[in-house]
C-alpha positions as CSV (number, residue, x, y, z in Angstrom):
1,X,-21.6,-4.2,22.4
2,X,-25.4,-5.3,22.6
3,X,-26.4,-2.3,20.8
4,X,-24.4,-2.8,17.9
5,X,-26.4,-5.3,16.0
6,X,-29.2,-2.7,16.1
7,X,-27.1,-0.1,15.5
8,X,-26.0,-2.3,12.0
9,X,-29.5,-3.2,11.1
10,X,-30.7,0.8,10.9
11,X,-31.1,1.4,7.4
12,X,-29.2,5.4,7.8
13,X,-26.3,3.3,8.9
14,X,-26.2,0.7,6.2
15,X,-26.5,3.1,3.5
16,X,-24.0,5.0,5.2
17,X,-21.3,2.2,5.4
18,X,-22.2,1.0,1.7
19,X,-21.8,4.7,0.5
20,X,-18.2,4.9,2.8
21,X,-17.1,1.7,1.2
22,X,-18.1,2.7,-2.4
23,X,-16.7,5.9,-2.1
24,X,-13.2,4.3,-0.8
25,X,-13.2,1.4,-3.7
26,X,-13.9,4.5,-6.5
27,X,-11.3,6.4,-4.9
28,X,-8.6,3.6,-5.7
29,X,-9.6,4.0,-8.9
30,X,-9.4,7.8,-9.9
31,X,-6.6,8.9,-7.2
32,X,-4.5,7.0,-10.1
33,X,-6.7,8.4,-13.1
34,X,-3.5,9.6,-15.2
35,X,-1.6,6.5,-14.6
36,X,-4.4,4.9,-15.8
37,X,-5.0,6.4,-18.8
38,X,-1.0,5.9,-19.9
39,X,-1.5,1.8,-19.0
40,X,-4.9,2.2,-21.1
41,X,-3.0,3.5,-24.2
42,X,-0.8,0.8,-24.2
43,X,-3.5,-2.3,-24.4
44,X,-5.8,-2.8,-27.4
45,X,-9.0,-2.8,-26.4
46,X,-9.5,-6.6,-26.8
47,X,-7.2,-7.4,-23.9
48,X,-8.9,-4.9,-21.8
49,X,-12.0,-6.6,-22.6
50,X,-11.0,-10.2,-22.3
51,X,-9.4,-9.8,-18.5
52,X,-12.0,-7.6,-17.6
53,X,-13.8,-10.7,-18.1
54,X,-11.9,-13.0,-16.3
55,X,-11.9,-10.5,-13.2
56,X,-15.9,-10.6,-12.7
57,X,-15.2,-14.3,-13.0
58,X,-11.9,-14.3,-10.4
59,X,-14.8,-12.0,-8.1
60,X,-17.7,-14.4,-9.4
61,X,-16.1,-17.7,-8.4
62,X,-14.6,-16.5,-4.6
63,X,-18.5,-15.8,-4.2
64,X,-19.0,-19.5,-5.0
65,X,-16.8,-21.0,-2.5
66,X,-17.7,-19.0,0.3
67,X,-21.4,-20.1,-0.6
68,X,-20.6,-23.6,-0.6
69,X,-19.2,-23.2,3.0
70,X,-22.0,-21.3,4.1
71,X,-24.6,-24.6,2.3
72,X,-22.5,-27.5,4.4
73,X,-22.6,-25.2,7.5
74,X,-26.4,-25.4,6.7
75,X,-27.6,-22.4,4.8
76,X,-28.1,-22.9,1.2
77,X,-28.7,-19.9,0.0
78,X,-30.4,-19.0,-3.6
79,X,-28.1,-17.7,-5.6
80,X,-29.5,-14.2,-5.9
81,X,-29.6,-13.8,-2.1
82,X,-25.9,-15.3,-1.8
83,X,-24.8,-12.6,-4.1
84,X,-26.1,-9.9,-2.2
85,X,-24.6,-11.2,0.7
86,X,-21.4,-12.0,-0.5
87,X,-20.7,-8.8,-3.4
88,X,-22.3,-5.9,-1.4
89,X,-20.6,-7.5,2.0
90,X,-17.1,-7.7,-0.2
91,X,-17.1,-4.1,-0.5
92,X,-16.1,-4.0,3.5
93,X,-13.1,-4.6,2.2
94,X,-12.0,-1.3,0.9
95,X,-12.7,0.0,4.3
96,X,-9.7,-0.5,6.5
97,X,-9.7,-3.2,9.0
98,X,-10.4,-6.7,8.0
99,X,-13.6,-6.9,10.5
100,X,-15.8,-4.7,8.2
101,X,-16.4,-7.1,5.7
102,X,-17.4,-9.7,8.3
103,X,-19.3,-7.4,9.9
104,X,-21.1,-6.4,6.2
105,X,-21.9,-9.6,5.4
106,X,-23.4,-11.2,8.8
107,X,-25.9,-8.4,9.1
108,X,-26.4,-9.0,5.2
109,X,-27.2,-12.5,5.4
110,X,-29.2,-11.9,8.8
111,X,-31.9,-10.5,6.1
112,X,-32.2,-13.9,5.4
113,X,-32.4,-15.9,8.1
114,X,-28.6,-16.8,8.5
115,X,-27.5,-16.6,11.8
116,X,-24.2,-14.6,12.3
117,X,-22.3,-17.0,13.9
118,X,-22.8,-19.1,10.4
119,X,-22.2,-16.2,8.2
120,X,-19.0,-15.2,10.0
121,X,-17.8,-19.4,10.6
122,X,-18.4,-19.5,7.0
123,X,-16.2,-16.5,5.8
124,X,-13.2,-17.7,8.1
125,X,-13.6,-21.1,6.2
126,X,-13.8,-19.6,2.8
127,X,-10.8,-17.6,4.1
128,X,-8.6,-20.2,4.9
129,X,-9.3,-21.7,1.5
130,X,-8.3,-19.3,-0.4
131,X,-5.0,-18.8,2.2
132,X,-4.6,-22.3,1.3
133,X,-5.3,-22.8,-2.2
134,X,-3.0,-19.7,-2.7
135,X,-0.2,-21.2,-0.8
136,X,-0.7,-24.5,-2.5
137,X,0.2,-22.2,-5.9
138,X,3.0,-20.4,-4.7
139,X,4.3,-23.8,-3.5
140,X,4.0,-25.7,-6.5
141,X,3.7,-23.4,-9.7
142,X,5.5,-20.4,-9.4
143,X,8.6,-22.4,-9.4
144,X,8.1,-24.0,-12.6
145,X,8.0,-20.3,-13.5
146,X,11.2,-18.8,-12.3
147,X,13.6,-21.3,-13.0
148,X,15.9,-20.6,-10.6
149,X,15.6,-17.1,-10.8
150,X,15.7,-14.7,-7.6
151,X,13.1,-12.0,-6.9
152,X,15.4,-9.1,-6.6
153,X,14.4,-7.4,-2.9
154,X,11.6,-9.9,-2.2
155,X,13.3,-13.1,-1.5
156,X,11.6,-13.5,2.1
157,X,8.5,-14.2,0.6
158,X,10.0,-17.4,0.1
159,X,9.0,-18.5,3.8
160,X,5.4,-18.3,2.4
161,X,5.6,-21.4,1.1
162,X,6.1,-23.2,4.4
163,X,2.1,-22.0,5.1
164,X,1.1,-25.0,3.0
165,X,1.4,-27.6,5.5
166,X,-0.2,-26.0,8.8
167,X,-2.7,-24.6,6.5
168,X,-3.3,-28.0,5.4
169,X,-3.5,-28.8,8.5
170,X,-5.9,-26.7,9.7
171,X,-8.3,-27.5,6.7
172,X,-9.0,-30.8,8.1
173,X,-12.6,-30.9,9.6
174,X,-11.5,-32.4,12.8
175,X,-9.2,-29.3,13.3
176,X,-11.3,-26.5,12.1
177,X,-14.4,-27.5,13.6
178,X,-12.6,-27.1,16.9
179,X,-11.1,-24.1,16.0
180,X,-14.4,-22.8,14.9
181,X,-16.2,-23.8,18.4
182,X,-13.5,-21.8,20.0
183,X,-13.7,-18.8,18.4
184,X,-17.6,-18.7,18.6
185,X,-17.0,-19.1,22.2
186,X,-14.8,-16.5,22.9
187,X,-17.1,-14.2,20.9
188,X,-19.9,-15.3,23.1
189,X,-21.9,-17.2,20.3
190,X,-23.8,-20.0,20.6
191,X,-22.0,-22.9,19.2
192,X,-22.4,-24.4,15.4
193,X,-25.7,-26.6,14.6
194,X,-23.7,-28.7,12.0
195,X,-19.7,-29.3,11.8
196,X,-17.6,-28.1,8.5
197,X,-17.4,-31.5,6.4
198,X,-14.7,-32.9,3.8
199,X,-17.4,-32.4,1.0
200,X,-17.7,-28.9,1.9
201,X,-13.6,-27.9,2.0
202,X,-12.9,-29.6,-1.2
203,X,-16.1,-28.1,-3.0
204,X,-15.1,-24.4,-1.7
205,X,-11.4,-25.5,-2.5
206,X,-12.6,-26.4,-6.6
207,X,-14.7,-22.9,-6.7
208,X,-11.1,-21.7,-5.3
209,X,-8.7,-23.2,-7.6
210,X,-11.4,-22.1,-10.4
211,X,-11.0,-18.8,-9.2
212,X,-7.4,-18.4,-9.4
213,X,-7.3,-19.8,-12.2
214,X,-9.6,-16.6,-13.9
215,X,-7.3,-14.3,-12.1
216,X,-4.2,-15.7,-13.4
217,X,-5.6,-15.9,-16.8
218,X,-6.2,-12.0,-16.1
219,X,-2.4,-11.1,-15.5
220,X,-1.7,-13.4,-18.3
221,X,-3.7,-11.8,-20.8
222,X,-2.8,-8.2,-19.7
223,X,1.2,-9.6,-19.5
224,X,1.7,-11.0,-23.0
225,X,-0.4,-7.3,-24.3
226,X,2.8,-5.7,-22.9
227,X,5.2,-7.7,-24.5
228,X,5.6,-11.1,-22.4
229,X,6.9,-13.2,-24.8
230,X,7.6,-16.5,-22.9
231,X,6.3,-19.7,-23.6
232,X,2.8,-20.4,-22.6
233,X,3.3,-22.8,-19.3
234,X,5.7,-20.4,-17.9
235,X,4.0,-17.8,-18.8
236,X,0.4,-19.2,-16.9
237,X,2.7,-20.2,-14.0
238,X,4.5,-17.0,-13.6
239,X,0.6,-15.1,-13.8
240,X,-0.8,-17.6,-11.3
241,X,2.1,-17.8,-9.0
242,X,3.2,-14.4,-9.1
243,X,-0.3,-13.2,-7.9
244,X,-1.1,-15.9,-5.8
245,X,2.2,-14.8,-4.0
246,X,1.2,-11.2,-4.2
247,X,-2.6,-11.7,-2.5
248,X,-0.7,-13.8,0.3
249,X,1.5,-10.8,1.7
250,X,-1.7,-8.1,0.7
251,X,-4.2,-10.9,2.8
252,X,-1.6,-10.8,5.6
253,X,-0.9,-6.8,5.5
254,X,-4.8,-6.5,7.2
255,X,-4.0,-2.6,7.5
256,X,-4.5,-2.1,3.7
257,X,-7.7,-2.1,2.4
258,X,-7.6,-5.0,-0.1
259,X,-4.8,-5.8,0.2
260,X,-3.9,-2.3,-1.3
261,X,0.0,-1.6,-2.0
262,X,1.7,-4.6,-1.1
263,X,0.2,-6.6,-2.8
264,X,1.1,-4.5,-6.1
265,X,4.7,-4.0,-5.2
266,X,4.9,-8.3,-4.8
267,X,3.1,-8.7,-7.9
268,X,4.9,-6.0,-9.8
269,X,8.2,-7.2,-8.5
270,X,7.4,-11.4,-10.0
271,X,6.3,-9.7,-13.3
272,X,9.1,-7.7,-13.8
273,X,11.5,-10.6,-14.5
274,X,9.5,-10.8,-18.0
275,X,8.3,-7.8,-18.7
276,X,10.9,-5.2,-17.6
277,X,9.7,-2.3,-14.4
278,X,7.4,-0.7,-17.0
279,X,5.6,-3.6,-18.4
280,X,4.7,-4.9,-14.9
281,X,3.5,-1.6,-13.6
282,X,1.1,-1.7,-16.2
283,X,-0.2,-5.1,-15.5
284,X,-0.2,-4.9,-12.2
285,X,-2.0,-1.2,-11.9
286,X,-4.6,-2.6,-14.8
287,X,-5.4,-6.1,-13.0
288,X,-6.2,-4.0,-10.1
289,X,-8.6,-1.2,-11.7
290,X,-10.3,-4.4,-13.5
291,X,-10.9,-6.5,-9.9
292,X,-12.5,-3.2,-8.4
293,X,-14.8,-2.6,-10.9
294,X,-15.6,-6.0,-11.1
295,X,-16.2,-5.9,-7.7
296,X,-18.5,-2.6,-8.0
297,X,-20.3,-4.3,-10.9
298,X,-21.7,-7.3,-9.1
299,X,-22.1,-5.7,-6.4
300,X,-24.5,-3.2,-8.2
301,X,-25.9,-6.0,-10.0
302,X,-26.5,-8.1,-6.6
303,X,-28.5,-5.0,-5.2
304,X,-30.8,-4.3,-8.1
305,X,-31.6,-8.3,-8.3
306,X,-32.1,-8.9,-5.1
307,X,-34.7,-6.8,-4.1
308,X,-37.4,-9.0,-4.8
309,X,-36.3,-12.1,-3.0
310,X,-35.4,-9.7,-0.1
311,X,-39.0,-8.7,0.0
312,X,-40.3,-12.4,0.0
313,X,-38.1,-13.2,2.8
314,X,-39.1,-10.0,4.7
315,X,-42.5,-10.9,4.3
316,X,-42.2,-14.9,5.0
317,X,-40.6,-13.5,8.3
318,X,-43.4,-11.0,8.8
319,X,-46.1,-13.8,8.8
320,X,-44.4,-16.2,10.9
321,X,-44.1,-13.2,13.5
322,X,-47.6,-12.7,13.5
C-alpha cells in the first residue's frame, strides 16, 4: 500500500485511468446508439437543448457543494483548480467500484496542495449531502406527486424515506466530525486540522438543493416533450422526487458504475404513471445521455483551463522545495 500513492502520481498511470474512465462513460453512450436515435426523433430540438442545459448545471452545482466542504475543511480552492479536481476526478465514477472516484480526486487535488485525508473527508461530506438532501425530496415532494398512487413493483423503495432522520442525524457537526476522525484513523491518516462546521453543511446543502433542483427541471422538460400533461406542481414534484428516488437506490447499488441500471429502471418505473412505459423510457434514457456528456464536457473544459494554474502551483511548490 505505500507504493500506491506513487504509483497514482506517475503520469502513464493517470492518463491511463482518465483514458479507462473516458472510454467506460462514452461507452454508456453508444452501446445504446439506436435507442438513442429513436428518443432523439421524438424531442424537438429545443427540449434537447434546454435540459442539456440544466444537466451541465445539475453536474455544475454538485461541483459547488463538494467545494464548499472542501473551503470549511480548510482548502479554498480557486475555482478553476476545484473544477479540475472535482470534473476530471467525477469521471471515476464510470469505473466500477465507488473508491475510484475518491481515489481520482485525492491525488487530483494533491497537485494542489490538498492533503488526501481533506480531499477524501470532504467527498464523504458532500456525499452525505447529497444522500440527504435526496432523501429530504423523496420524503417530502414526491408525495405531493403521486397522490396516493402505488409504484407498481417498486413499492419497497418506500423504506427510503426513513434515511431522512439518521441521515439528519449524522449531518450534525458533533456527529460527523467524530465519524470523520474515525475513519481517518482506521485508514491510518493523520487526523483533521479543522472540524466540519454548521456553516459549511448548510452551504454544501443550498449548492445541493440547487442542484436537484437543475436535474429535476431536466426530467421535467424532457417529460412534458413526451406528452406529460399534468399540472405544473405535480409535474416538478413527480421530476424531482421521482429522480431523487431513482439516484438513492443507483448511490446505494455501489456495483454500477453511476449508478448505471437501477437507477433508470426506479426512474423509469415513477415516470411511467404519467407518461405511459414508452414515454418514460425516453426520458429516462435521454436524462442519462445529457448528464454523461455533461459530465465529459466539464470535465474537458476543467482540463484545458486548468493547465495554467496547475503550472503556477507546480512551480510555487518547486521554489519552496528549493
Amino acid at each position: 500500500m505505500t507504493r500506491l500513492p506513487a504509483l497514482l502520481r506517475s503520469p502513464v498511470v493517470r492518463g491511463g485511468f482518465l483514458l479507462l474512465a473516458l472510454a467506460l462513460a462514452v461507452a454508456y453512450v453508444v452501446r445504446d446508439r439506436a435507442a438513442i436515435a429513436d428518443a432523439a426523433a421524438r424531442l424537438d430540438a429545443g427540449a434537447v437543448l434546454l435540459a442539456a442545459a440544466l444537466s451541465v448545471a445539475n453536474v455544475a452545482l454538485s461541483g459547488a457543494s463538494w467545494r464548499a466542504v472542501l473551503a470549511d475543511l480548510g482548502s479554498p480552492l480557486p475555482r478553476r483548480a476545484a473544477a479540475r479536481v472535482f470534473f476530471v476526478g467525477q469521471l471515476g465514477r464510470y469505473v466500477p467500484g465507488t473508491v475510484f472516484q475518491f481515489v481520482a480526486q485525492a491525488e487530483l487535488a494533491r497537485d494542489h496542495g490538498v492533503p488526501r485525508r481533506r480531499t477524501g473527508s470532504a467527498l464523504v461530506v458532500a456525499l452525505l449531502v447529497s444522500m440527504t438532501t435526496a432523501s429530504l425530496l423523496v420524503a417530502a415532494v414526491l408525495p405531493l406527486a403521486l397522490h396516493g398512487r402505488r409504484i407498481e413493483g417498486w413499492e419497497w423503495t418506500g423504506w427510503l424515506r426513513w434515511l431522512t432522520v439518521p441521515l439528519l442525524v449524522v449531518l450534525v457537526p458533533a456527529v460527523v466530525n467524530p465519524l470523520l476522525r474515525l475513519l481517518l484513523r482506521l485508514a491510518r491518516q493523520e487526523p483533521l486540522e479543522h472540524a466540519v462546521s454548521w456553516r459549511g453543511v448548510l452551504a454544501s446543502a443550498a449548492w445541493a438543493l440547487a442542484s436537484w433542483a437543475a436535474v429535476g427541471l431536466q426530467v421535467l422538460v424532457l417529460a412534458r416533450a413526451v406528452g406529460l400533461d399534468w399540472p405544473a406542481g405535480s409535474a416538478l414534484a413527480l421530476a424531482l422526487g421521482g429522480y431523487a428516488l431513482a439516484w438513492l437506490v443507483g448511490f446505494l447499488v455501489v456495483l454500477a458504475p453511476a449508478g448505471a441500471g437501477a437507477r433508470e429502471l426506479v426512474l423509469g418505473a415513477v415516470l411511467a404513471l404519467a407518461t405511459g412505459s414508452g414515454g418514460a423510457a425516453v426520458v429516462v434514457l435521454a436524462s442519462r445521455v445529457l448528464l454523461t456528456l455533461a459530465d465529459l464536457l466539464l470535465a474537458g473544459a476543467a482540463l484545458l483551463g486548468s493547465r495554467s494554474a496547475l503550472a503556477r502551483v507546480r512551480a510555487q511548490e518547486a521554489a519552496r522545495e528549493g
